[in-house]
PLY file of the C-alpha trace (Angstrom):
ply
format ascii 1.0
element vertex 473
property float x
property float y
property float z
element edge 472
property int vertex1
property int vertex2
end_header
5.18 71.44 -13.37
5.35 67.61 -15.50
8.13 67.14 -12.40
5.62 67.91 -9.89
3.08 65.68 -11.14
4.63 62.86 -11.52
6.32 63.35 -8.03
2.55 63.29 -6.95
2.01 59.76 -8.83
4.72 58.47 -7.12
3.42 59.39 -3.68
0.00 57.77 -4.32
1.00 54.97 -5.33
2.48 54.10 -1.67
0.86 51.51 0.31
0.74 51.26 4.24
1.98 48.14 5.23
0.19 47.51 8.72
2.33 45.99 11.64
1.15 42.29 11.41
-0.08 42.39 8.43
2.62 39.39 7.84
0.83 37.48 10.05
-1.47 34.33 8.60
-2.55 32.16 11.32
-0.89 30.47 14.40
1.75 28.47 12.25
0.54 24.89 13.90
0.40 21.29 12.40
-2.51 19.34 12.74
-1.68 17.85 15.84
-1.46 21.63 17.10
2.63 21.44 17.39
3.89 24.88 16.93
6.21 24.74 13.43
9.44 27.69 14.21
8.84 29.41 11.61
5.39 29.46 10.00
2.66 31.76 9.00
4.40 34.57 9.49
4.72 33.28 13.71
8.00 33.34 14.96
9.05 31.23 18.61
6.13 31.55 21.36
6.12 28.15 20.91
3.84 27.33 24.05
1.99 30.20 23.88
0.58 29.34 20.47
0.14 25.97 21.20
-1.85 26.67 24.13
-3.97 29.57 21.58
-4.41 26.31 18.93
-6.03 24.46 21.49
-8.30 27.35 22.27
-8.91 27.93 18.19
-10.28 24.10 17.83
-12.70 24.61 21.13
-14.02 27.94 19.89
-14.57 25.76 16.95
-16.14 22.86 18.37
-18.35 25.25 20.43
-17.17 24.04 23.79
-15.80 27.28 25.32
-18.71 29.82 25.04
-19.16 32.53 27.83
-15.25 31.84 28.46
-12.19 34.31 29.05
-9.03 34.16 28.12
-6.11 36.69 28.95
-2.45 36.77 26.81
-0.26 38.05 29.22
3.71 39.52 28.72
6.34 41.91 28.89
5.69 44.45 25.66
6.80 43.25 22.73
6.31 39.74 22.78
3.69 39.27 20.13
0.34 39.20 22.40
-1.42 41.32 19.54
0.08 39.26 16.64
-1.04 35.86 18.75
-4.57 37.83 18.66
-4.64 38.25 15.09
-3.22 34.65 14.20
-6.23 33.34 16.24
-8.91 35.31 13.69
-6.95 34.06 10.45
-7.51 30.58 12.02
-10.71 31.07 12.98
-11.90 31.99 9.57
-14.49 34.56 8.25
-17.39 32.54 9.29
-16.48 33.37 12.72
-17.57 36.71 14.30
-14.40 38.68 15.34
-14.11 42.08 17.34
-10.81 44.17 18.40
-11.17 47.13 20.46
-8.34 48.83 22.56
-9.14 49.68 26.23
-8.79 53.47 26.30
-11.57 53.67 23.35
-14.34 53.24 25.51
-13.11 56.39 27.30
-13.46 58.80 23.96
-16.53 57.43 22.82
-19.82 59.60 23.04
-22.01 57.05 24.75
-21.46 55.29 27.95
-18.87 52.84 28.79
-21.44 49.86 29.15
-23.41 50.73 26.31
-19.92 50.80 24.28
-18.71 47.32 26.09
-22.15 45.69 25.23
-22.38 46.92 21.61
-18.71 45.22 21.20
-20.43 42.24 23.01
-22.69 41.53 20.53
-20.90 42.77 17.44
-18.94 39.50 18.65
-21.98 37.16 19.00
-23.46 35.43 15.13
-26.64 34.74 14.14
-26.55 31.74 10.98
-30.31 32.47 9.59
-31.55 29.49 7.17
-34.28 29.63 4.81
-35.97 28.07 1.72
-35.42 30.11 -0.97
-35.83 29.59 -5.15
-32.26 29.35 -7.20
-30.83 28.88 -10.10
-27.94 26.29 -10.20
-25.91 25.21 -13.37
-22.60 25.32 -15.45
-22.54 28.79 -17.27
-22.67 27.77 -20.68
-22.34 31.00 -22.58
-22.57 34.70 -21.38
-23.41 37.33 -23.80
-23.22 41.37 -23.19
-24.89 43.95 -26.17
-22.69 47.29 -25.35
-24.72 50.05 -26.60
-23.32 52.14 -29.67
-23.98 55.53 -28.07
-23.42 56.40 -24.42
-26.99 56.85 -23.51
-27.88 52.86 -24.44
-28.86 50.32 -22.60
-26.55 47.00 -21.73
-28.44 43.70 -22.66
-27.53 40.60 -21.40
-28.02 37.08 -21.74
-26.80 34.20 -19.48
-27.46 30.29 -20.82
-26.62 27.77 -18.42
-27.25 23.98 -18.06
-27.20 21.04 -16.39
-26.97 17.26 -17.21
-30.39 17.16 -17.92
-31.78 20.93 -19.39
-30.28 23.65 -20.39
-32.03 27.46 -20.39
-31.38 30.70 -21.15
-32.24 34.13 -19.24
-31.94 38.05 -19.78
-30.13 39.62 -16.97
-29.68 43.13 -15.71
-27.13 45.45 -15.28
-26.84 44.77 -11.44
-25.94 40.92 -12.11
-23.61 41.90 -15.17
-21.50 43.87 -12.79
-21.55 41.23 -10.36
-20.55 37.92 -13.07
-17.91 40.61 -14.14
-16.75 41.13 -10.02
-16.35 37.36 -9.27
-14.72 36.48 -12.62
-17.63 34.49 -13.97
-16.73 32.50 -17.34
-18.01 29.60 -19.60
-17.65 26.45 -17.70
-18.03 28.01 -13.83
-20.82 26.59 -11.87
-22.64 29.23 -10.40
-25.82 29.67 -7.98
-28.31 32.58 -8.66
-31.16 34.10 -5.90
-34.10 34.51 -7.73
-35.46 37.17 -4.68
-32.17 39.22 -4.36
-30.77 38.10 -7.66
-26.91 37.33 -5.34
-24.87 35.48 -7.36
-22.69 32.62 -5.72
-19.23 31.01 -7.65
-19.50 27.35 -6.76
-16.52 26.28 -8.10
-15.32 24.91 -11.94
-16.78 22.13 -13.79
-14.83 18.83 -13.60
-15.72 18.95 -17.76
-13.10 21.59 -17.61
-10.57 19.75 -15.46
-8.68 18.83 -18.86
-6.84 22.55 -18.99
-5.83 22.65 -15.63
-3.05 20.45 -13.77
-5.46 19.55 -10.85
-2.23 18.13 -8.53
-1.09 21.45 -8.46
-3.92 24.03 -9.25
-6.29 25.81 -6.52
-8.91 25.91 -8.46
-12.49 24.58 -6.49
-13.87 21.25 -9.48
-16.81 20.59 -8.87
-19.54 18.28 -10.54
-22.17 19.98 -13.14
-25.90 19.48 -11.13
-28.36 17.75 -11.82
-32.03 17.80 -12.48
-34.08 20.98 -13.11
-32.26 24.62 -13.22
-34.67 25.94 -10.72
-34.87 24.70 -7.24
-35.69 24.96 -3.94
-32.77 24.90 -1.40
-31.28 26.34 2.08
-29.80 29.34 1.68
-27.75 31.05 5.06
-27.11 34.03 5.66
-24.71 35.51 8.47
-25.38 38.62 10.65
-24.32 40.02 14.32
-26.70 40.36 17.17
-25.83 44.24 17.31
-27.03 44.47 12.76
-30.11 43.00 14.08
-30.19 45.75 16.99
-29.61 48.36 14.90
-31.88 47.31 11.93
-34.99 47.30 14.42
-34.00 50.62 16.08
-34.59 52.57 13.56
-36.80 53.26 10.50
-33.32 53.71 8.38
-31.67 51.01 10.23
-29.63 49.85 7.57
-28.50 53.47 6.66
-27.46 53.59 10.53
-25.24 50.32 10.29
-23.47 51.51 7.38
-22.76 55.15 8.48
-21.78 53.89 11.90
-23.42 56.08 14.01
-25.73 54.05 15.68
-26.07 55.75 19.29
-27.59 53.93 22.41
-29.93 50.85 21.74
-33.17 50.52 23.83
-32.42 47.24 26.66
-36.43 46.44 25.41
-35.14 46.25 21.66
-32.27 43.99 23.09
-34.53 41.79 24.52
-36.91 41.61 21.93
-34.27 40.76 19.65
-32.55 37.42 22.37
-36.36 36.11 22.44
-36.66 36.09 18.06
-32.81 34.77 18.01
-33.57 32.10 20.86
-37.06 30.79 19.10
-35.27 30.83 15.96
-32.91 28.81 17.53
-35.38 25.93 18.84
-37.33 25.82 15.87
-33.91 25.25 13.73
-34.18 28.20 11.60
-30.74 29.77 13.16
-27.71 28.98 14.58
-25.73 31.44 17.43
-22.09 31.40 16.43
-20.38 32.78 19.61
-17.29 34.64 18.31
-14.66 36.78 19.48
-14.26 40.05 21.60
-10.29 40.74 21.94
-9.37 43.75 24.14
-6.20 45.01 23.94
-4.61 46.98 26.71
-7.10 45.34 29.46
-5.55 47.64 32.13
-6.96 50.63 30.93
-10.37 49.22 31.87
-11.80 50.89 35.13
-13.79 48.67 37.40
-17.22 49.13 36.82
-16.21 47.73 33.24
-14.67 45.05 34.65
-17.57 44.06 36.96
-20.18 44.51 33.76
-17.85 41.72 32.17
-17.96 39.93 34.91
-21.64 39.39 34.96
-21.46 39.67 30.87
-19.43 36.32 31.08
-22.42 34.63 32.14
-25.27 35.41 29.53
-26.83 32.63 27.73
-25.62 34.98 24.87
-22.01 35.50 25.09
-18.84 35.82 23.03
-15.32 34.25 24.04
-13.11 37.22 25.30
-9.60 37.44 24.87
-7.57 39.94 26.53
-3.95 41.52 26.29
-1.91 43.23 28.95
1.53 43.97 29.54
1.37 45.23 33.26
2.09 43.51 36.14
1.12 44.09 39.98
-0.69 47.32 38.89
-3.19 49.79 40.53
-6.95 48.67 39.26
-8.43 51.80 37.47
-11.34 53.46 39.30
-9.73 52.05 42.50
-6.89 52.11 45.04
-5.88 48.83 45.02
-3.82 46.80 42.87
-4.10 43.40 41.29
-1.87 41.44 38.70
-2.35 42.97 35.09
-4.87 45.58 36.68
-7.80 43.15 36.78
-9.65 42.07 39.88
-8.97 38.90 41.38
-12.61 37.63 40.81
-12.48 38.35 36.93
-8.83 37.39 37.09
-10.09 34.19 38.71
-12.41 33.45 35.27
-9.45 33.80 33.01
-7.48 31.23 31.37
-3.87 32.64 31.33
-1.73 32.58 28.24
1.95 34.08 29.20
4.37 35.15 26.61
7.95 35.45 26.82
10.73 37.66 25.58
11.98 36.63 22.52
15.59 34.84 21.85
18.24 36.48 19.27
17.42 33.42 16.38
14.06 34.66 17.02
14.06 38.08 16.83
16.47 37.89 13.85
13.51 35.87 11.91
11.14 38.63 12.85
13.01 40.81 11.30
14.04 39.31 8.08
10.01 38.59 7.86
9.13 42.27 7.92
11.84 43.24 5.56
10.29 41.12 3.38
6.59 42.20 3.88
7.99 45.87 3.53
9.55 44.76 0.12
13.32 45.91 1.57
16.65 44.04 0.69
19.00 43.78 3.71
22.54 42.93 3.89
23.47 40.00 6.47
25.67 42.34 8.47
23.12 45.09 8.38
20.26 42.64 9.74
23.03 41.06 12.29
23.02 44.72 13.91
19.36 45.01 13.78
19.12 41.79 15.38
21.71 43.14 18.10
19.78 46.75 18.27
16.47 44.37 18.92
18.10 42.57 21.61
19.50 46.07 23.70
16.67 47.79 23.07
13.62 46.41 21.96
11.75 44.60 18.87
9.60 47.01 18.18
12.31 49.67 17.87
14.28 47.16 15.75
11.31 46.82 13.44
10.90 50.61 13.09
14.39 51.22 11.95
14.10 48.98 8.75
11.89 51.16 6.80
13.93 54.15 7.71
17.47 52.66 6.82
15.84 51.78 3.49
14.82 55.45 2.73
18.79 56.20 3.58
19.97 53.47 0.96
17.43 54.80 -1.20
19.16 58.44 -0.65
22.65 57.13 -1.77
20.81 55.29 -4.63
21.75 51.85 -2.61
19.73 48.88 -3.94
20.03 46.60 -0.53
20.33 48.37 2.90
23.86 48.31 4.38
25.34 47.98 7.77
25.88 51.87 7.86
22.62 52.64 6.53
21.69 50.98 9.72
24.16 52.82 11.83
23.40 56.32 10.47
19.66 55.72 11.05
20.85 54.45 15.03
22.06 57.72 15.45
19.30 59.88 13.65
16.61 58.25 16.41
16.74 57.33 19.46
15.24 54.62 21.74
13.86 54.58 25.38
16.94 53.69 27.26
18.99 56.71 25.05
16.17 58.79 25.86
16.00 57.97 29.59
20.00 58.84 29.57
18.94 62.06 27.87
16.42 63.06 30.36
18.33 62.13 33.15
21.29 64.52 31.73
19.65 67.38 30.88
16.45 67.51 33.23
16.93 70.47 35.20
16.11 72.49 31.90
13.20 70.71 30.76
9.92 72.67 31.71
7.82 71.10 34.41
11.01 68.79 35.92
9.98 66.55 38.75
11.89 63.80 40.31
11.97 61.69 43.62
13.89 64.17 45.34
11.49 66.76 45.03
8.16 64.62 45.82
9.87 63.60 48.88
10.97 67.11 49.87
7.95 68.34 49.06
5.95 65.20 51.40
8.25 66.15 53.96
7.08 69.63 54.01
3.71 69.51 53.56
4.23 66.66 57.13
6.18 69.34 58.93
2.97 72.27 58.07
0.96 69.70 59.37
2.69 68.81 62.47
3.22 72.94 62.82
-1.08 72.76 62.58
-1.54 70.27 65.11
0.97 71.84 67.72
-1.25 75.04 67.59
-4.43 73.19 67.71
-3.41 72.13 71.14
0 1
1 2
2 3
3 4
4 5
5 6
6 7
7 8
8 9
9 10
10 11
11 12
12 13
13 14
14 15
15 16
16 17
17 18
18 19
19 20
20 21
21 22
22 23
23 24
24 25
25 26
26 27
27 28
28 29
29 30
30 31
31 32
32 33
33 34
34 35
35 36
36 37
37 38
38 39
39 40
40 41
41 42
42 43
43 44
44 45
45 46
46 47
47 48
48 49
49 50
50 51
51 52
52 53
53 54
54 55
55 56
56 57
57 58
58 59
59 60
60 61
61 62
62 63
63 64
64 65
65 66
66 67
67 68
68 69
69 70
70 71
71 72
72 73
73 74
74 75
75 76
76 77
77 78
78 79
79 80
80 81
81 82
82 83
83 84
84 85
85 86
86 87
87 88
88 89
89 90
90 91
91 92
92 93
93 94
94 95
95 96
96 97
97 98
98 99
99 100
100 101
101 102
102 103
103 104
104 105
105 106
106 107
107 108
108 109
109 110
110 111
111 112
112 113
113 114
114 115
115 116
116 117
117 118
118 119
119 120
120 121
121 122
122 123
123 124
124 125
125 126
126 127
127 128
128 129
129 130
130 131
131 132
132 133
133 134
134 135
135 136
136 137
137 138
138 139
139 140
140 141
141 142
142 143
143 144
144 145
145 146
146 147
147 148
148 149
149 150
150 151
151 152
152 153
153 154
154 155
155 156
156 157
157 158
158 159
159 160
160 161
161 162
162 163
163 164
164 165
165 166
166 167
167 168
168 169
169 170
170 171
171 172
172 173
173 174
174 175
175 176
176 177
177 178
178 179
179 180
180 181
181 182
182 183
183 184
184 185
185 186
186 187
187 188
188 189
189 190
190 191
191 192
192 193
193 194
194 195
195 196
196 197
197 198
198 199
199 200
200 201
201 202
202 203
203 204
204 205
205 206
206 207
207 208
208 209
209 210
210 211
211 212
212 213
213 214
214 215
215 216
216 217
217 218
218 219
219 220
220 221
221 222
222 223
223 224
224 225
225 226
226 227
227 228
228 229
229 230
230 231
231 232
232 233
233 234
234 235
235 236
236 237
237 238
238 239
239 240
240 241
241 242
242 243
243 244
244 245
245 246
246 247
247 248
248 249
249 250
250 251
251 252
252 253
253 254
254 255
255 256
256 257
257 258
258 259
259 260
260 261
261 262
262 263
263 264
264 265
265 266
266 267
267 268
268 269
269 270
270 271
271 272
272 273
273 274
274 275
275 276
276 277
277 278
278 279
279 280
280 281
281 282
282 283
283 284
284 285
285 286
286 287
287 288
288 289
289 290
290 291
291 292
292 293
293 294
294 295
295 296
296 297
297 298
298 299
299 300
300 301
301 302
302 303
303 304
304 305
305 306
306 307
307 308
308 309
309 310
310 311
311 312
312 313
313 314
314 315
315 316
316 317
317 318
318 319
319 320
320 321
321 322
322 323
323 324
324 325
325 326
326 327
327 328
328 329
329 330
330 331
331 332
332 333
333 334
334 335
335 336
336 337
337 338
338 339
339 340
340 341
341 342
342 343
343 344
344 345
345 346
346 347
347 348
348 349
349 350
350 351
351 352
352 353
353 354
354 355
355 356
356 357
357 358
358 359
359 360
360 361
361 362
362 363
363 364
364 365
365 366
366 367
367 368
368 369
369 370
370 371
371 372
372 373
373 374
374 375
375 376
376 377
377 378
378 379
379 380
380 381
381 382
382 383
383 384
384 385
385 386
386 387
387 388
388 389
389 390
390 391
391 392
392 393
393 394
394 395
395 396
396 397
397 398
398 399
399 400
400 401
401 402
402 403
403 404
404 405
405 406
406 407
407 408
408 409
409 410
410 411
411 412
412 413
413 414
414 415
415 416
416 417
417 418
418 419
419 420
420 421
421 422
422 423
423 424
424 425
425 426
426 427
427 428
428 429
429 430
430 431
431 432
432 433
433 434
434 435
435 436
436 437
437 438
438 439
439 440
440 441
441 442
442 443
443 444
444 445
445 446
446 447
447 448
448 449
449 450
450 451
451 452
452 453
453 454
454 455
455 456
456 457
457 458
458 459
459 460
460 461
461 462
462 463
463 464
464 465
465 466
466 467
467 468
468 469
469 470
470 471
471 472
C-alpha cells in the first residue's frame, strides 16, 4: 500500500511542459537583426525580422485596424513566431489566440464569437486621482493569535525623508505584503479605496548589500514629502470586461466563470461612446492589441467578410493570422484562393512567409527542447534525431525525445542513447511510414476508397445518365 502511495506522489509531481513554452521573444538586437540562436528562436531569420518590425509599430501605435498573415509549409514555427511576438509585446499589451475550428463548437454564433475575440483584443488604460500611501517600509509587525480562533493584528510603519507613520492593517493586506515579498527597506504604494498594494522597487539606502552591477533588483529613491497623496493611478481592462460588467447585474461573477453568452449590439455601443469620451477628455487611453488566429483556413466566408468590414472600425485590434495551406477551396464556397482566404481580405494582409528549416537548424531546435524537457542526449542520439527531423518532420522529431527518455529511463540510462532513439523509431511511426502502411494493406481497412474507385464510380454514375437521356428521347 506505502508502494502505491508514493508511486502516486511521484505521478503528481509531473509537470506538462507546453510545446513553446521555450520560447521568450523574437531573439532580435536592437537594431531588429535576427541573433541565430536567441530566445529560444531558432533560423527564420527574415521572417522574424520582418515580425520585429511589426512588434515596434504595434508599439508605436502606427498599425491599428491592420492584418497580418504568417504563412508556411507545417512545421516551420508560424505559432512559435506568434507567441515570440506577445513575449515582446509585453503584458501591458492586450493579446488573444484562438484556433479557427473553435468558432465552429462554440454555443453562440460565429460573429458573436469573432467579435467577443475582437474586443477581448482591444485595451482600455483608465486614469484617475486617487489617495495613496507611498514610503520605505520601515518595520512590519504581525501578532499570531495563541489559539486558533484569534485574530491576526498587524502593524505597518513606513517613512519618508521627511515623516514617518505608522498604521494597523488587516488580514487582506497581510496576505498580500506576504504574496509580493514585502520586507524592511521596500518602497511600496498603498490604495487607500481598494487597499492594492504596489512593490515599487528597493531603497537605494539598501543598495550597500547588494552588488548593483550584477543584481536585478528595481533601487529606487525613498519619496518625499507627506505619506499621503494624491496621484494617477491606471488601471487596465478589455472592451469585452467592460461588456460583460454592464450586461449583467453579476457581471463580474460572469467574467470570471466565463460564461458570458451573447452581448446586446446597444450595450456595445453604449460602451464605444463612454470609451471614446473618455478618450477626448484624457481620462483613458485605447491600447489596440492583438487577435492571432491560428489555422485561418478553417474560417468560412461569412467570417471572413465580418473581418473584412471588422478591419475598419475606429475600434480595432491588429490581427495576425497562421495558415499552412496553399491554393485551397475557401470554406462556405466553391472556389479557391491562396491559404483559403479571399482575394479582397487577402489583399489587406501583410504577408510574412516562413520556410522549412535547415539541418544546423533543426538540430538547435532540438537540443533546445531537450533542455526545456530536462532530458540528457547523447551527440549521436541527437545526430539521428536531427536526421529523423529532416526525413520526416520537426514536429515528429520533437515528439520522439520525451519518449526515448522514458526508454533510457527503463534500462535505468542516465542520458538517452542512439538506440534509445532507434527502438523508439520503430515503436511509432510517422506520416510517410504510415502512408506506406495504408497503401500496403488498404484493401482490408473498413471503408477503403481510392482514385480508382471514385473514377469508376464517376464513370458509372455518367453512363446511367447517358442511359437516362437516350430514353428521354
Amino acid at each position: 500500500m506505502s508502494n502505491f502511495l508514493s508511486e502516486v506522489k511521484d505521478i503528481t509531481r509531473i509537470e506538462r511542459t507546453a510545446m513553446h513554452s521555450h520560447i521568450q521573444g523574437l531573439g532580435l538586437d536592437d537594431f531588429l537583426e535576427p541573433r541565430n540562436v536567441s530566445q529560444g528562436m531558432v533560423g527564420q531569420k527574415s521572417a522574424r525580422k520582418a515580425a520585429g518590425l511589426i512588434v515596434r509599430l504595434i508599439k508605436q501605435g502606427k498599425i491599428a485596424g491592420r492584418g497580418i498573415l504568417i504563412a508556411g509549409q507545417p512545421g516551420t514555427g508560424k505559432t512559435a513566431l506568434a507567441m515570440a511576438m506577445s513575449h515582446e509585446l509585453g503584458e501591458q499589451t492586450p493579446f488573444t489566440s484562438i484556433s479557427g475550428s473553435e468558432l465552429f463548437s462554440l454555443e453562440m454564433s460565429k460573429t458573436e464569437a469573432m467579435t467577443q475575440a475582437i474586443r477581448k483584443s482591444i485595451g482600455v488604460r483608465v486614469k484617475e486621482m486617487a489617495e495613496v500611501l507611498e514610503g520605505e517600509v520601515v518595520e512590519i509587525r504581525i501578532e499570531r493569535p495563541e489559539s486558533l480562533e484569534g485574530v491576526r493584528k498587524g502593524k505597518i510603519t513606513l517613512k519618508t525623508t521627511d515623516m514617518d507613520s505608522m498604521y494597523e492593517i488587516g488580514n487582506k493586506m497581510m496576505d498580500q505584503l506576504s504574496e509580493l515579498g514585502i520586507s524592511s527597506g521596500d518602497v511600496i504604494s498603498i490604495q487607500k479605496a481598494g487597499g492594492k498594494v504596489t512593490k515599487l522597487g528597493r531603497s537605494y539606502s539598501r543598495s550597500k548589500d547588494y552588488d548593483i552591477n550584477t543584481s536585478n533588483i528595481n533601487f529606487v529613491e525613498c519619496p518625499s514629502g507627506e505619506l499621503q497623496k494624491t496621484k494617477e493611478v491606471v488601471h487596465m481592462i478589455s472592451i469585452h470586461d467592460m461588456d460583460v460588467i454592464n450586461s449583467y447585474s453579476r457581471g463580474f461573477e460572469k467574467l470570471f466563470l466565463g460564461n458570458t453568452g451573447e452581448i446586446k449590439q446597444e450595450i456595445r455601443e453604449k460602451i464605444n461612446e463612454q470609451v471614446l469620451l473618455w478618450r477626448e477628455e484624457g481620462k483613458a487611453d485605447i491600447i489596440p492589441g492583438v487577435l492571432f488566429i491560428d489555422e485561418t483556413h478553417m474560417l468560412d466566408i461569412e467570417t471572413f467578410s465580418y473581418l473584412n468590414r471588422a478591419l475598419e472600425d475606429d475600434l480595432s485590434p491588429i490581427l495576425i493570422m497562421a495558415s499552412n495551406r496553399g491554393i485551397t477551396r475557401i470554406r462556405g464556397t466553391n472556389y479557391k484562393s491562396p491559404h483559403g482566404i479571399p482575394i479582397d481580405l487577402l489583399d489587406r494582409l501583410l504577408i510574412i512567409a516562413t520556410k522549412p528549416y535547415e539541418y544546423e537548424d533543426i538540430k538547435h531546435i532540438l537540443k533546445i527542447r531537450a533542455e526545456e524537457e530536462d532530458v540528457e542526449i547523447d551527440e549521436e542520439a541527437l545526430e539521428m534525431l536531427t536526421n529523423i527531423g529532416v526525413e520526416t518532420s520537426l514536429r515528429y522529431a520533437i515528439q520522439l525525445i520525451i519518449t526515448s527518455d522514458l526508454v533510457s529511463k527503463k534500462r535505468k540510462g542516465t542520458k538517452v542513447k542512439l538506440n534509445d532513439v532507434r527502438r523508439v523509431y520503430t515503436l511509432f511511426v510517422d506520416v510517410k511510414r504510415s502512408s506506406q502502411f495504408l497503401k500496403e494493406y488498404q484493401k482490408q481497412f473498413m471503408f477503403f476508397e481510392n482514385n480508382e474507385t471514385e473514377e469508376k464510380e464517376k464513370k458509372e454514375k455518367e453512363d446511367e445518365n447517358s442511359i437516362l437521356i437516350e430514353d428521354l428521347n
